[in-house]
Chimera marker file (.cmm) of the C-alpha trace (Angstrom):
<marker_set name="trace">
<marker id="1" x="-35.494" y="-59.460" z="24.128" r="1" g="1" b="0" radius="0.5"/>
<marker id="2" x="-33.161" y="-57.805" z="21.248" r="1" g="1" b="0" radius="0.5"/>
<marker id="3" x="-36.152" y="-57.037" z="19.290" r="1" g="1" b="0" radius="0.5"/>
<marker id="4" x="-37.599" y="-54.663" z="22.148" r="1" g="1" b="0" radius="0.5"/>
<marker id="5" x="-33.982" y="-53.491" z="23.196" r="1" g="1" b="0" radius="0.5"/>
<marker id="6" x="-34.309" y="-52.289" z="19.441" r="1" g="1" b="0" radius="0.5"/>
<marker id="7" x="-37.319" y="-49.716" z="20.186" r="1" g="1" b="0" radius="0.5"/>
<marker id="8" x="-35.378" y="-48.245" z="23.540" r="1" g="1" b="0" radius="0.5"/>
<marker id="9" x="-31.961" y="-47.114" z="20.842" r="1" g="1" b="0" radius="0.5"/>
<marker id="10" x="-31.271" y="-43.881" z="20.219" r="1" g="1" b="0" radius="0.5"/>
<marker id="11" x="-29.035" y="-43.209" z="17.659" r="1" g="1" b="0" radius="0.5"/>
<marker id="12" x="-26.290" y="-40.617" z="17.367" r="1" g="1" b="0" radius="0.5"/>
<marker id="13" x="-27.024" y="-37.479" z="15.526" r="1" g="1" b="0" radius="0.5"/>
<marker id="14" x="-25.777" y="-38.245" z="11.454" r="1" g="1" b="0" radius="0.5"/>
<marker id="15" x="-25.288" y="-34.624" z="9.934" r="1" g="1" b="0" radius="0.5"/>
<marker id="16" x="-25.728" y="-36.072" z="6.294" r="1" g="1" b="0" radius="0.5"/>
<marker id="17" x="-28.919" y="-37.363" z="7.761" r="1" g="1" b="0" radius="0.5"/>
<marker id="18" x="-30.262" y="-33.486" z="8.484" r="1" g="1" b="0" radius="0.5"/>
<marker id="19" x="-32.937" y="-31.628" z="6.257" r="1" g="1" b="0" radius="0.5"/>
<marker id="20" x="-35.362" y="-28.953" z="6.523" r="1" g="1" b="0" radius="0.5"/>
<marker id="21" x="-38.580" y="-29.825" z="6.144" r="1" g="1" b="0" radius="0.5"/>
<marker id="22" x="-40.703" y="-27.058" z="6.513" r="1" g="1" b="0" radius="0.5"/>
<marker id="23" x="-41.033" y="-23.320" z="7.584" r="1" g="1" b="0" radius="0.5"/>
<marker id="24" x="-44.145" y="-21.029" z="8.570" r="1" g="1" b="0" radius="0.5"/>
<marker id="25" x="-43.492" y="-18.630" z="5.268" r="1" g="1" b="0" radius="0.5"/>
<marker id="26" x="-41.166" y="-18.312" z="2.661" r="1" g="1" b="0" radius="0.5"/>
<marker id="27" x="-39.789" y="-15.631" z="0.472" r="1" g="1" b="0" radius="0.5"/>
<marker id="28" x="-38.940" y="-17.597" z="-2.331" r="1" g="1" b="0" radius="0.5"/>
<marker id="29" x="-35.740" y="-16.095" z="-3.113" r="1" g="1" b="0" radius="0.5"/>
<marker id="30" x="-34.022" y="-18.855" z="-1.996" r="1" g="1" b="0" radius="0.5"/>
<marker id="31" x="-34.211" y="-22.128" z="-1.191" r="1" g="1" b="0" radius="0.5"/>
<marker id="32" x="-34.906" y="-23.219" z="2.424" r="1" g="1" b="0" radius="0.5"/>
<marker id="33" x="-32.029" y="-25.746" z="2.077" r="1" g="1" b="0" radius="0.5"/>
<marker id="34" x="-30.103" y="-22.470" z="2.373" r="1" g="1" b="0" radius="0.5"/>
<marker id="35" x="-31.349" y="-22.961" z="6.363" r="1" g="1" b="0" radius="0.5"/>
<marker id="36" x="-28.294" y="-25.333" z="6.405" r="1" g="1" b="0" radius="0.5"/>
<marker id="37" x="-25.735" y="-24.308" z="4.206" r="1" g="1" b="0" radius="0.5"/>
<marker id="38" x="-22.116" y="-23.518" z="5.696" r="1" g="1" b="0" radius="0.5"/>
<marker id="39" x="-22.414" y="-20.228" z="2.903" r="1" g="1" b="0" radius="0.5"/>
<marker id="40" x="-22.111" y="-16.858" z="5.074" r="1" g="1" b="0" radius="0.5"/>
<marker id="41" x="-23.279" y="-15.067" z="1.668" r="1" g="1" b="0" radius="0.5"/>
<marker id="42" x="-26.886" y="-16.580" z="0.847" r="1" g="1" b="0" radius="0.5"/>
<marker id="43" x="-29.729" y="-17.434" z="3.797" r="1" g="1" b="0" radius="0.5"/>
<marker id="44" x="-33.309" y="-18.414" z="3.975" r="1" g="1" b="0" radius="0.5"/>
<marker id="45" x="-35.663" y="-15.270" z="4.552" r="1" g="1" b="0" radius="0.5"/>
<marker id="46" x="-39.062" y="-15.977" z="5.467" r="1" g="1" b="0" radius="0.5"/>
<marker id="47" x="-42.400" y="-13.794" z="4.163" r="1" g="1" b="0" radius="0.5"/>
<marker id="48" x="-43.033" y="-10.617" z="3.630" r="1" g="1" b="0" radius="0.5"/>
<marker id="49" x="-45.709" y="-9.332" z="6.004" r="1" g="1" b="0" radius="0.5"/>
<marker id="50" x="-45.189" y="-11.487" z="8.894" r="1" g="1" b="0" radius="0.5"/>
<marker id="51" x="-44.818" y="-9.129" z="11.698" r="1" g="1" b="0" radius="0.5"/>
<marker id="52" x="-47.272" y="-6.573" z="12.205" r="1" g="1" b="0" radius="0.5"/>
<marker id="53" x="-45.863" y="-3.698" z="14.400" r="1" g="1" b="0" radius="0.5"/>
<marker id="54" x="-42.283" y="-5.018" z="14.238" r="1" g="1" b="0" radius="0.5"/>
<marker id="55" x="-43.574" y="-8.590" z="16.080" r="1" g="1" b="0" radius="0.5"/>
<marker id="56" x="-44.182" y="-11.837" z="14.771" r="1" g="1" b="0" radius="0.5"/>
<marker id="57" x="-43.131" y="-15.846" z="14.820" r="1" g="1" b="0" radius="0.5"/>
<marker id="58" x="-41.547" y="-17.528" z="12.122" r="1" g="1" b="0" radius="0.5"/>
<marker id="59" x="-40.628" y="-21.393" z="12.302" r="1" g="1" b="0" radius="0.5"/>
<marker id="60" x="-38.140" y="-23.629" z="10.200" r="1" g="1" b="0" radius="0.5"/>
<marker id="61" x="-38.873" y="-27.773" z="10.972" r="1" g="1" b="0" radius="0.5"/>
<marker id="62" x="-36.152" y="-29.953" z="10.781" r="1" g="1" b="0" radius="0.5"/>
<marker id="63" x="-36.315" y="-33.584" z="10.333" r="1" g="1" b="0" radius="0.5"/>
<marker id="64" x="-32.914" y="-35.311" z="12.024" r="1" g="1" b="0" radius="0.5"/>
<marker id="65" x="-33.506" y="-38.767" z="10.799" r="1" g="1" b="0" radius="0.5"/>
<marker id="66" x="-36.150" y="-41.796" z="10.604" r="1" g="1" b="0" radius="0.5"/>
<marker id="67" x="-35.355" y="-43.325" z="14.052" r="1" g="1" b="0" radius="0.5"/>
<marker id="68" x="-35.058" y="-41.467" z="17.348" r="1" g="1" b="0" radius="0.5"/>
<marker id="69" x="-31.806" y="-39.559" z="17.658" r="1" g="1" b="0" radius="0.5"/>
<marker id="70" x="-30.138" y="-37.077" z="20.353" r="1" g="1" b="0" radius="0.5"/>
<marker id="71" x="-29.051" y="-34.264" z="19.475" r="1" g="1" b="0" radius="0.5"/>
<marker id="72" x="-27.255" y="-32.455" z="22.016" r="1" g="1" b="0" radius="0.5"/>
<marker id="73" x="-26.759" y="-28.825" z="20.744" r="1" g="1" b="0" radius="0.5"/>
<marker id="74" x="-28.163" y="-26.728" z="18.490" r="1" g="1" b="0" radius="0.5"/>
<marker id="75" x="-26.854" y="-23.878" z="17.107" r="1" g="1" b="0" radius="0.5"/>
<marker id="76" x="-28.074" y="-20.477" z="15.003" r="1" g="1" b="0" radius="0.5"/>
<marker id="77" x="-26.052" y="-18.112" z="13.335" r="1" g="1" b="0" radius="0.5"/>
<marker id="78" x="-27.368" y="-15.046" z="12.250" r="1" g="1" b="0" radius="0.5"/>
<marker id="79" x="-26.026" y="-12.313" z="9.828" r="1" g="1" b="0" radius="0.5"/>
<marker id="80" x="-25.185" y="-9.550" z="11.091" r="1" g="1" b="0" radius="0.5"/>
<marker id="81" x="-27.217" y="-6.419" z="10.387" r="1" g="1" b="0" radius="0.5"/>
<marker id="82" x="-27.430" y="-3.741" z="8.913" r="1" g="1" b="0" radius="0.5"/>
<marker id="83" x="-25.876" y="-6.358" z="5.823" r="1" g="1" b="0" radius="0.5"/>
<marker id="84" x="-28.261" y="-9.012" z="6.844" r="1" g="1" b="0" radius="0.5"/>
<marker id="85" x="-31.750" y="-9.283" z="7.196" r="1" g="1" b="0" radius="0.5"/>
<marker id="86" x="-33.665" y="-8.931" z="10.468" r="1" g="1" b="0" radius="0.5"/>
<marker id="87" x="-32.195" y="-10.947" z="12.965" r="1" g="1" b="0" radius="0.5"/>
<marker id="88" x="-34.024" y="-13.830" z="15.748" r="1" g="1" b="0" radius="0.5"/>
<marker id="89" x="-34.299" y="-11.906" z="19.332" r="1" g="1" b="0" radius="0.5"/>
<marker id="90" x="-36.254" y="-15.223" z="20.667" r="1" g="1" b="0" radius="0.5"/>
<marker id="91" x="-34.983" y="-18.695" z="19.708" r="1" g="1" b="0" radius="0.5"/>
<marker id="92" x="-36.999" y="-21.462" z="20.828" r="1" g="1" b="0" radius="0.5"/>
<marker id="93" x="-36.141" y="-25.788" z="20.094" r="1" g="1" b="0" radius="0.5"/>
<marker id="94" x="-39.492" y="-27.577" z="20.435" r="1" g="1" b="0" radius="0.5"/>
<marker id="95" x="-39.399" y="-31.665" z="20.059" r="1" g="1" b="0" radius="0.5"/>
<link id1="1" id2="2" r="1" g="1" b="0" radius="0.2"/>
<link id1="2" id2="3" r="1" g="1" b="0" radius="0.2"/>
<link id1="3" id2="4" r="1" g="1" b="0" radius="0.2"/>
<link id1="4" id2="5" r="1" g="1" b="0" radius="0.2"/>
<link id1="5" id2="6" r="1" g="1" b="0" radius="0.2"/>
<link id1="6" id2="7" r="1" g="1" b="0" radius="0.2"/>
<link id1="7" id2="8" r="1" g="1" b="0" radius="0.2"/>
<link id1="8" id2="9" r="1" g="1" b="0" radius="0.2"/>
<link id1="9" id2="10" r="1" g="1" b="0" radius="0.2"/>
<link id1="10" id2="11" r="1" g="1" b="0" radius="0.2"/>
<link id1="11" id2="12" r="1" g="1" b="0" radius="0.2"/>
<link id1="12" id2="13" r="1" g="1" b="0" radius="0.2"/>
<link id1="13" id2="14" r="1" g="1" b="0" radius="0.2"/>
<link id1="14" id2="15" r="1" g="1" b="0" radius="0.2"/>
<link id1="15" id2="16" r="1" g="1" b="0" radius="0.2"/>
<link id1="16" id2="17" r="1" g="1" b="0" radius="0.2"/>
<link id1="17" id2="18" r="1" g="1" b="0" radius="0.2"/>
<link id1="18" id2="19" r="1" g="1" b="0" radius="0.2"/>
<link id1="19" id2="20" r="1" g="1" b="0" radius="0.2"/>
<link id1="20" id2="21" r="1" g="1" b="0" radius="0.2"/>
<link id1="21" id2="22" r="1" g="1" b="0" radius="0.2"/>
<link id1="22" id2="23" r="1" g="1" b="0" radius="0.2"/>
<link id1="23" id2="24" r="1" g="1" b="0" radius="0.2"/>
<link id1="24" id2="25" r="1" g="1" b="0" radius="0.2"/>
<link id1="25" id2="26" r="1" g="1" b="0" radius="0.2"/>
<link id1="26" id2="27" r="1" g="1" b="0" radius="0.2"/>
<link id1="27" id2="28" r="1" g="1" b="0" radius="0.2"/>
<link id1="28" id2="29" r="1" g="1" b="0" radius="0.2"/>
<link id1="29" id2="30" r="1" g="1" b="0" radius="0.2"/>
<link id1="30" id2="31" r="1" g="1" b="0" radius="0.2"/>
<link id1="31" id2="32" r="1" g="1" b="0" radius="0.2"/>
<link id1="32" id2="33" r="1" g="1" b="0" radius="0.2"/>
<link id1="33" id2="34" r="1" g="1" b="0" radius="0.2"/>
<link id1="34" id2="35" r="1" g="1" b="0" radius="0.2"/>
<link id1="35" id2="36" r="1" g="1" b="0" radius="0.2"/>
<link id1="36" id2="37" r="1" g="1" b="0" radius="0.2"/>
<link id1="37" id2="38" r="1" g="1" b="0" radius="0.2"/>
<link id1="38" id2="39" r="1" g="1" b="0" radius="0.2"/>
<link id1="39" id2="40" r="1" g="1" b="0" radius="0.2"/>
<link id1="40" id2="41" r="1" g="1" b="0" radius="0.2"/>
<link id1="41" id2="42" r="1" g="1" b="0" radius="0.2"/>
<link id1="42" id2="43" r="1" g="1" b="0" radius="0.2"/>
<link id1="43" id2="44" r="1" g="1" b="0" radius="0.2"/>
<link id1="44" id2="45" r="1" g="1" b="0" radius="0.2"/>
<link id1="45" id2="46" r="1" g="1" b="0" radius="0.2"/>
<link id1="46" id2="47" r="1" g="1" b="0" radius="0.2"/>
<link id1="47" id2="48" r="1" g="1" b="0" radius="0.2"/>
<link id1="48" id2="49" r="1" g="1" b="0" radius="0.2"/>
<link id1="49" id2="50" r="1" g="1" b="0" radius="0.2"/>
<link id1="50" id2="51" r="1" g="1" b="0" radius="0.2"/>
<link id1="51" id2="52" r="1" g="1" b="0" radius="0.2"/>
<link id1="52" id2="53" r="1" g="1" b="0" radius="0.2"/>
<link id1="53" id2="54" r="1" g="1" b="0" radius="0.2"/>
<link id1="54" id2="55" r="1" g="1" b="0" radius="0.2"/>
<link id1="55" id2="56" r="1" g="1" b="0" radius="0.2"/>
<link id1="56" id2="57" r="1" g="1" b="0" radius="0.2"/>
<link id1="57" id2="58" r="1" g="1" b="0" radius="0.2"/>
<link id1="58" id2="59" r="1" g="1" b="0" radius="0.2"/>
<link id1="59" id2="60" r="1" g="1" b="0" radius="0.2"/>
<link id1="60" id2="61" r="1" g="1" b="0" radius="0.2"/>
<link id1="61" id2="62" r="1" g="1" b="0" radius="0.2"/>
<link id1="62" id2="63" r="1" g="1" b="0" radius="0.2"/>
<link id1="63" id2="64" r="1" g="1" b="0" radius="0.2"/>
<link id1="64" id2="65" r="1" g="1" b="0" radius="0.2"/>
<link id1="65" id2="66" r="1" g="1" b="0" radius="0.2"/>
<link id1="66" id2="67" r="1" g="1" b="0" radius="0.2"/>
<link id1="67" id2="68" r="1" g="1" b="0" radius="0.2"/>
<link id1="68" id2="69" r="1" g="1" b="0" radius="0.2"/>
<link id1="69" id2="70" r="1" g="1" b="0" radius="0.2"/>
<link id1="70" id2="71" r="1" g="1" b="0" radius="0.2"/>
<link id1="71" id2="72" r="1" g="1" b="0" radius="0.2"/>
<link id1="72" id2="73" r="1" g="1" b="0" radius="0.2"/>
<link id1="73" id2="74" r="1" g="1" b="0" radius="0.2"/>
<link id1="74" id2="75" r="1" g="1" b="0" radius="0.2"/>
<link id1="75" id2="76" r="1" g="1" b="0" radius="0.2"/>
<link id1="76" id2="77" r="1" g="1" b="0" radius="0.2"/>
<link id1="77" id2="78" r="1" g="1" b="0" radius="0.2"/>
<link id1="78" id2="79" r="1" g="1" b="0" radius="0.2"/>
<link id1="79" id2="80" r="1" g="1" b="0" radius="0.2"/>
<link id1="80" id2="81" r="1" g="1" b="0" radius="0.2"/>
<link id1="81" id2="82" r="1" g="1" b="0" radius="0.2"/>
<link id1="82" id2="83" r="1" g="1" b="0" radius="0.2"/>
<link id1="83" id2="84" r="1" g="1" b="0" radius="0.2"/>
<link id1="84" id2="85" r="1" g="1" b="0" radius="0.2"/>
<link id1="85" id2="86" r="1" g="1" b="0" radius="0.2"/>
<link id1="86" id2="87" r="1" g="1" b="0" radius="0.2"/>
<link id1="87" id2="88" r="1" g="1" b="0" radius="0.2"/>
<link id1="88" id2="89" r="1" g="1" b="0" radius="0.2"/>
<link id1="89" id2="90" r="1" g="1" b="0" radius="0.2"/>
<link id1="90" id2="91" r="1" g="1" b="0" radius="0.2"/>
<link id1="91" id2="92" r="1" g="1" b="0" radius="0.2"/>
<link id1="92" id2="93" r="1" g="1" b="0" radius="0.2"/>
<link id1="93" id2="94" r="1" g="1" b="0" radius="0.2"/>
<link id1="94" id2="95" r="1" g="1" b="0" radius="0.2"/>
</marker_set>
C-alpha cells in the first residue's frame, strides 16, 4: 500500500529545484537562466525575426522538479518599455 500511496504524492513547489529548460528562439546575448534571475537590469530576449507584422509566439519551458509538484501561481514581470524590450500582451501556462 505505501509503495502506491508513493505514485499519488505531490510534492510542494522547491524554488532551488526551478530551471529553464528551453525556449522557442534565443538571442544569445544572454543567458536564458536570466528567465529567472531576481536582476531588474539583465533579461532573456528571444530571436530576431520572430514576428512578422508585429505578431508572433515565443515560449520559455520550465522544468519544476523530477517528481510531480503543484505549483500554485505563476508570475511574469516584464520591463517596462520604452527601456525594455517588447513586452508579452498574451501569457499563456500550459502543463
Amino acid at each position: 500500500v505505501e509503495h502506491v500511496i508513493s505514485f499519488l504524492l505531490v510534492s510542494g513547489f522547491d524554488p532551488d529545484k526551478l530551471e529553464v529548460v528551453g525556449a522557442s528562439s534565443d538571442r544569445g546575448d544572454y543567458d536564458l537562466s536570466e528567465a529567472l534571475t531576481r536582476n531588474t537590469t539583465t533579461w532573456w530576449i528571444s530571436g530576431d525575426g520572430n514576428f512578422r507584422a508585429g505578431s508572433g509566439e515565443e515560449y520559455l519551458e520550465f522544468k519544476v522538479g523530477d517528481v510531480p509538484t503543484r505549483v500554485s501561481v505563476i508570475g511574469i514581470k516584464i520591463p517596462p518599455m520604452p527601456a525594455g524590450p517588447l513586452s508579452v500582451r498574451k501569457f499563456r501556462g500550459d502543463v
